[in-house]
N, C-alpha and C positions, 0 to 999 in steps of 0.2 A: 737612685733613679738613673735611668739609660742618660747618658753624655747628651745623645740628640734630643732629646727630649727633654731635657735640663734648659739646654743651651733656645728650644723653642717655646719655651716657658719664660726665660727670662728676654726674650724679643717679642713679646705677649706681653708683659708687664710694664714697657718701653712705649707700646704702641698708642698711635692717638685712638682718644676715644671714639672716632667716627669708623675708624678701622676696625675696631673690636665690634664696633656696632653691626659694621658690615659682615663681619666673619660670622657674627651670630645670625643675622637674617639669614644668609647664605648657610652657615649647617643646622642653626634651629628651628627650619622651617617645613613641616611638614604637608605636603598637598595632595590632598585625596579631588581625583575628579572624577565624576559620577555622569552616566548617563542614566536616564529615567526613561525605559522604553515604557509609554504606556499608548492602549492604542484609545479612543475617542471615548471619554466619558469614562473611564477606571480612575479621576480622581487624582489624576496629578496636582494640579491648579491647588485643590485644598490641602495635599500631602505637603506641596513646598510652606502653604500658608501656615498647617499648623507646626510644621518642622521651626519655621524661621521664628516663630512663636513662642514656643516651648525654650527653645536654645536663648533666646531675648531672657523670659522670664527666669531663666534657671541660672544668667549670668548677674541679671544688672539687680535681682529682685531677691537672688536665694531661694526660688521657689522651688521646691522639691521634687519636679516632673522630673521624668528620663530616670528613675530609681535606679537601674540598674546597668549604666552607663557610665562602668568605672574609666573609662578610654579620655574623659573630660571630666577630671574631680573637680566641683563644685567648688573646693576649697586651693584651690591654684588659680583658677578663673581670673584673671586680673582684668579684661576686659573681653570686648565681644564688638565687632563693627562688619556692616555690609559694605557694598560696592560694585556698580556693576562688569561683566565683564565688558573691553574693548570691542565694540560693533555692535554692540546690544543693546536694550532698554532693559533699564532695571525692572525689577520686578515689582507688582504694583499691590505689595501684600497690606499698606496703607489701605488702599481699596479694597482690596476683598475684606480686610475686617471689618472696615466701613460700611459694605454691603451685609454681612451678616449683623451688625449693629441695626440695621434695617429692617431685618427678621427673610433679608435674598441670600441665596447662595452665591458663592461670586461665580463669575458666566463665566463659560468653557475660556478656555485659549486659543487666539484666532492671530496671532500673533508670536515669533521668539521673542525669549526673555531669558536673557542670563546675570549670574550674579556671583559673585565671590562671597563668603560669609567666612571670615577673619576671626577665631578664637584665641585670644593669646594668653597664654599659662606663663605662671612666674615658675624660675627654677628654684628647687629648693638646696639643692647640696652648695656648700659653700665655694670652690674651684668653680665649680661650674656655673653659679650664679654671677661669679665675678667675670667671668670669658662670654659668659651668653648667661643673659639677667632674665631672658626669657625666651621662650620658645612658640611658635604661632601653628595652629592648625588651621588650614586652608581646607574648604570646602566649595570647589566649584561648580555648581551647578546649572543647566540650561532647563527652561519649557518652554515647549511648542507644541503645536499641535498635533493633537493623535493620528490626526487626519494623514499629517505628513509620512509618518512611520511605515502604511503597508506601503507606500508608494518606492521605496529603495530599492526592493529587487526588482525593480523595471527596468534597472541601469543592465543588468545582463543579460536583457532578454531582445532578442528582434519585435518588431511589431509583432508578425504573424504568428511568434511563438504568444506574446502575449494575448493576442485576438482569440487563439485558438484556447487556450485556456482560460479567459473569460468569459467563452462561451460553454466550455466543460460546466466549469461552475454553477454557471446561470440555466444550466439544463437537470441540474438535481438537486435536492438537500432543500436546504431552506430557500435560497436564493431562486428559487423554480418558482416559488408563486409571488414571490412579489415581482418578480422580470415578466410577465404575462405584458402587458401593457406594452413594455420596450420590443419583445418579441415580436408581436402584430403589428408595431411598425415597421420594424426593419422588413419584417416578410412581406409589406402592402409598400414598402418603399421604394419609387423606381430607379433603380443605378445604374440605367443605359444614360441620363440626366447624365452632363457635365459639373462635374464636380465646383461647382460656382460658391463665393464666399457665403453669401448667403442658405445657398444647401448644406451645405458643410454647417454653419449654424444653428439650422435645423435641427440637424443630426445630433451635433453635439448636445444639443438643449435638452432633447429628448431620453438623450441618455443618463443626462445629470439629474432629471426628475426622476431616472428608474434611484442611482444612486443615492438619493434623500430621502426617498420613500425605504431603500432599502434600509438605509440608518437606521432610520425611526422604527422600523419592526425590528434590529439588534444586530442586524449582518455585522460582521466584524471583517469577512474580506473583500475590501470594496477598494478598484482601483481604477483609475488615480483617484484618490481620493482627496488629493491638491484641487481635483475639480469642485469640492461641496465646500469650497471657503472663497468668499470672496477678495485677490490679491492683485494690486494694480501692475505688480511685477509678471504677473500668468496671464499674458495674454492667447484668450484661447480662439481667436482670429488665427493666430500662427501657431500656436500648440494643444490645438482643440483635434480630439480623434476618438474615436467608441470601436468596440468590437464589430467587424464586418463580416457579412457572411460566406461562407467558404466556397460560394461559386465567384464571389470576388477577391479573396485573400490567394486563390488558384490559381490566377493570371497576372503572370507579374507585367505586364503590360497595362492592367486596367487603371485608367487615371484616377478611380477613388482610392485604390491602393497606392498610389505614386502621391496622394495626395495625406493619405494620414500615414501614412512610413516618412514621410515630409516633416510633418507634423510631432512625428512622436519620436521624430530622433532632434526638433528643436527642444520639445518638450524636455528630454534626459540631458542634453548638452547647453541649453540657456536658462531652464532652473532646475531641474533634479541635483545634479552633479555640483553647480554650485551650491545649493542646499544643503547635500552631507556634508560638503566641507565646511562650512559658516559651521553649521547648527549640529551634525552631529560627530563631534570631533574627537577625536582618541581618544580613550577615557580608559581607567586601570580598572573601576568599580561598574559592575550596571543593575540597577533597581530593573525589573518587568513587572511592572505593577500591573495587575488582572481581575477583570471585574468576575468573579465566576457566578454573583449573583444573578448577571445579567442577562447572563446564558439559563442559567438556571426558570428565568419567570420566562422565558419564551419555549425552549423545546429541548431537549436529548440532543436531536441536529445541530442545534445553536452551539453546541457545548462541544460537538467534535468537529464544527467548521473553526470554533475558538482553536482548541488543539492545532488544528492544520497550518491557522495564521501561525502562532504563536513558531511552530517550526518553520516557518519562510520566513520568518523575522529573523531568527537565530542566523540564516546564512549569508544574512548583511552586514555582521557584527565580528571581528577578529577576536579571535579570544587565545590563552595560552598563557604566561608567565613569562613576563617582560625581563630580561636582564638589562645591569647598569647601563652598558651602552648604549642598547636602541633608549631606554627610557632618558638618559642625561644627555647624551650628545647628540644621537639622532632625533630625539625628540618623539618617538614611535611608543605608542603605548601596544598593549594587548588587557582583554578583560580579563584579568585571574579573578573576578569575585566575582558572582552571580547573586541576586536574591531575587525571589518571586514570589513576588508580594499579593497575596490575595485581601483589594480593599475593601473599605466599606464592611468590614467582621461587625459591625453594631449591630448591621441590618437581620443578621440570623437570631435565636437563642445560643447562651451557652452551650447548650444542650448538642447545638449541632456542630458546630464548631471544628470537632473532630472529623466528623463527616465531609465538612468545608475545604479541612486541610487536606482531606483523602483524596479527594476531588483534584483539588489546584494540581497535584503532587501527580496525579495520573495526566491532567492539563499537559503537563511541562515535558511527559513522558520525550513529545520529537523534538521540542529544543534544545532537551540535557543529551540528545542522540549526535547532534551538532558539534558537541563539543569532540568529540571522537576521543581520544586517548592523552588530549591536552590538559596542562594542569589547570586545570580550574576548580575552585573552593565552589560550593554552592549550597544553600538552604533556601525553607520555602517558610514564609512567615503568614502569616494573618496580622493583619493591620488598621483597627481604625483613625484617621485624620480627627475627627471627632466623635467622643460618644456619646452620640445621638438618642440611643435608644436607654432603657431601663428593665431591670430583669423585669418579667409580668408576672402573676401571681401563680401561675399555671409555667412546670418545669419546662415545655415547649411554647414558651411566649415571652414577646417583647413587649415595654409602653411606649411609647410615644406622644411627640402632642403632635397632630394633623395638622392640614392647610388652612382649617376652620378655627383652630387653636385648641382642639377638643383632648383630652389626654384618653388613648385609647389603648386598646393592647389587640394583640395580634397573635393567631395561634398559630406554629407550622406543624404539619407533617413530617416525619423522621424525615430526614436529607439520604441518598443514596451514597453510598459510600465510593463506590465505582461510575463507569456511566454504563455500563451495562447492566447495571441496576435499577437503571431509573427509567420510569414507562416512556415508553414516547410520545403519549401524548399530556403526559403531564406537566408541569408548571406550576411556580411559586411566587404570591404575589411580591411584587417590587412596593416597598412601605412610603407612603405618600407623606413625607419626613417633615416639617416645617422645623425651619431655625432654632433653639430651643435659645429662652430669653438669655439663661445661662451658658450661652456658649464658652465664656474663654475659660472658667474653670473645668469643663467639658474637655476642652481644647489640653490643658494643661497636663489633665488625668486619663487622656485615650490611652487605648494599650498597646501594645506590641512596637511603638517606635524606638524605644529603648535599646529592646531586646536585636532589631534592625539595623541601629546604629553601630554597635556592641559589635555587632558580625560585622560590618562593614570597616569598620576603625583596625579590627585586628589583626 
């Protein structure tokens, strides 16, 4: 044996056990942190619920979920504890099961929530058990709202650059017939008026109804979308502003433009900016979870305004391969992992599946474009949180039980492999799912979070 290595071996053997203890925390501690880009309604909330669930059952219970998640043998597992992170409220996964005990889905996220989820493994080689008895994986996690996510790249934009592009938007694609309403106001609206708080309120109001309506028909690029939640911190008195028209965003004198450039540079400097830093904070790992069903039961449009989001999110996000330094000392991460995750896979047949993935895989086309020549790992999965559905007796069909409790099945149409395949005026119905009584075995046996995990851990 090498002299120095001799000689730190037998000042290792010397040491108190709280020292040894510490040495171990400190080199046996592994921490993956994760962001989970998802945007409003792709299912985070139930992702973190059945994740935290599955990892519970497969620790304290030996339950056999996560098959193929050699990253966490089942048989080293010495314990398992949550925690939340410092600034946060835990997560309220007590509740959401509690709510599907009920036969509800638990309700969106309108709130952050973060949490540490602590694995700790016993060592098995004998040196090494005695120096470090065990080794921990850390899993840090945040959710918040989807809503929050488009809203990031507003931080590098001016008003007017924004104004002018959310009126781009809202003059074609899908976003053109639900904006009809918001349009005919702003056109019948008088802007020689003084821009007074109350006007301003007006204005705002009316905009936030174009944006809830837009939700509700599937819009996925909707901004600020910190507008559609109600938060005592966003006062939209002082950070309230909509798209203005271009004979007023063309005079930089006109006091509605002096008055939402007021407004929307409080908006990015008293919560935007503090917002990324809280909630979305360095992270080496990022999930983009994607509803592509969603897109799917509304239109072709639906599905390449998804794509377009899906690339303006990517240039909020650093990515690249972190070296020891920025990652230990500077404390700077970069994303080297990507996955993109297409939820809710129960909801199709097997059958289509592949189809599904064809899709997500074309989806991701401008955000894998983002990454430019950086090293980043990435795969694209299918994932359900819970399997909801059951094969139907017909190779293109699912069962289900309904809202009514009724056990049905549901037949699709092949799925378009491309989106240039798929008609434009076509659509596929979204399955009106109810809780199934059996959910936590469901829960325990969904697929693809294994395979998920597996890529993430490695």
């Amino acid at each position: 044996m090498d002299e120095k290595v001799s000689e730190w071996v037998a000042a290792m053997r010397g040491a108190p056990d709280a020292s040894r203890q510490l040495l171990a925390g400190w080199l046996g501690k592994q921490t993956h942190r994760f962001t989970i880009t998802g945007l409003s309604r792709s299912g985070k909330s139930m992702l973190f619920t059945s994740l935290m669930t599955m990892l519970k059952y497969r620790t304290e219970a030996g339950y056999e979920c996560l098959p193929l998640l050699t990253r966490l043998p089942t048989s080293l597992v010495d314990s398992m504890y949550m925690e939340p992170l410092p600034g946060f409220e835990m997560f309220p996964v007590d509740e959401h099961l509690a709510a599907l005990e009920s036969g509800k889905w638990p309700q969106a996220t309108d709130t952050a929530y973060g949490f540490r989820l602590i694995v700790r493994l016993t060592e098995q080689g004998r040196f090494k058990r005695w120096l470090m008895p065990y080794s921990e994986v850390v899993f840090e996690f945040i959710d918040y709202p989807g809503e929050w996510v488009t809203d990031l790249p507003l931080l590098e934009k001016t008003y007017n650059q924004w104004s002018d592009s959310a009126w781009a938007q809202q003059s074609g694609g899908p976003q053109h017939r639900f904006s009809t309403r918001w349009r005919e106001f702003i056109q019948d609206f008088d802007f020689e008026q003084e821009p007074t708080e109350a006007r301003i309120a007006e204005v705002v109001s009316e905009y936030r109804a174009y944006l809830a309506e837009a939700k509700r028909e599937g819009i996925t690029m909707l901004q600020p979308g910190s507008f559609l939640l109600e938060n005592d911190s966003l006062s939209l008195t002082s950070m309230g502003f909509s798209p203005l028209p271009s004979t007023v965003t063309s005079d930089p004198s006109h006091p509605w433009l002096k008055a939402f450039t007021a407004n929307f540079s409080a908006f990015k400097k008293d919560w935007l900016a503090p917002l990324k830093d809280k909630v979305f904070r360095e992270a080496d790992k990022q999930i983009i979870l994607i509803d592509v069903f969603e897109g799917l039961n509304h239109s072709r449009e639906h599905l390449y305004q998804l794509k377009e989001t899906l690339s303006h999110l990517a240039e909020t996000f650093v990515y690249g391969e972190s070296n020891w330094l920025s990652r230990t000392l500077l404390r700077r991460e970069k994303i080297s992992k990507v996955a993109f995750v297409g939820s809710k896979a129960d909801s199709v047949p097997v059958s289509e599946r592949d189809a599904l993935l064809s899709l997500l895989t074309q989806l991701t086309e401008g955000a894998r474009a983002k990454f430019g020549d950086k090293e980043v790992d990435f795969e694209h999965f299918l994932v359900s949180a819970i399997e909801a559905t059951d094969e139907g007796e017909a190779r293109n069909a699912v069962r289900y039980r309904n809202q009514h409790g009724d056990y049905v099945e549901a037949s699709f149409e092949p799925f378009p492999k491309t989106l240039k395949d798929m008609e434009s005026d076509t659509h596929y119905p979204v399955l009106d799912i109810n809780v199934p009584k059996d959910f936590l075995p469901r829960i325990l046996n969904s697929r693809g979070m294994d395979r998920l995990l597996q890529f993430l851990l490695g």
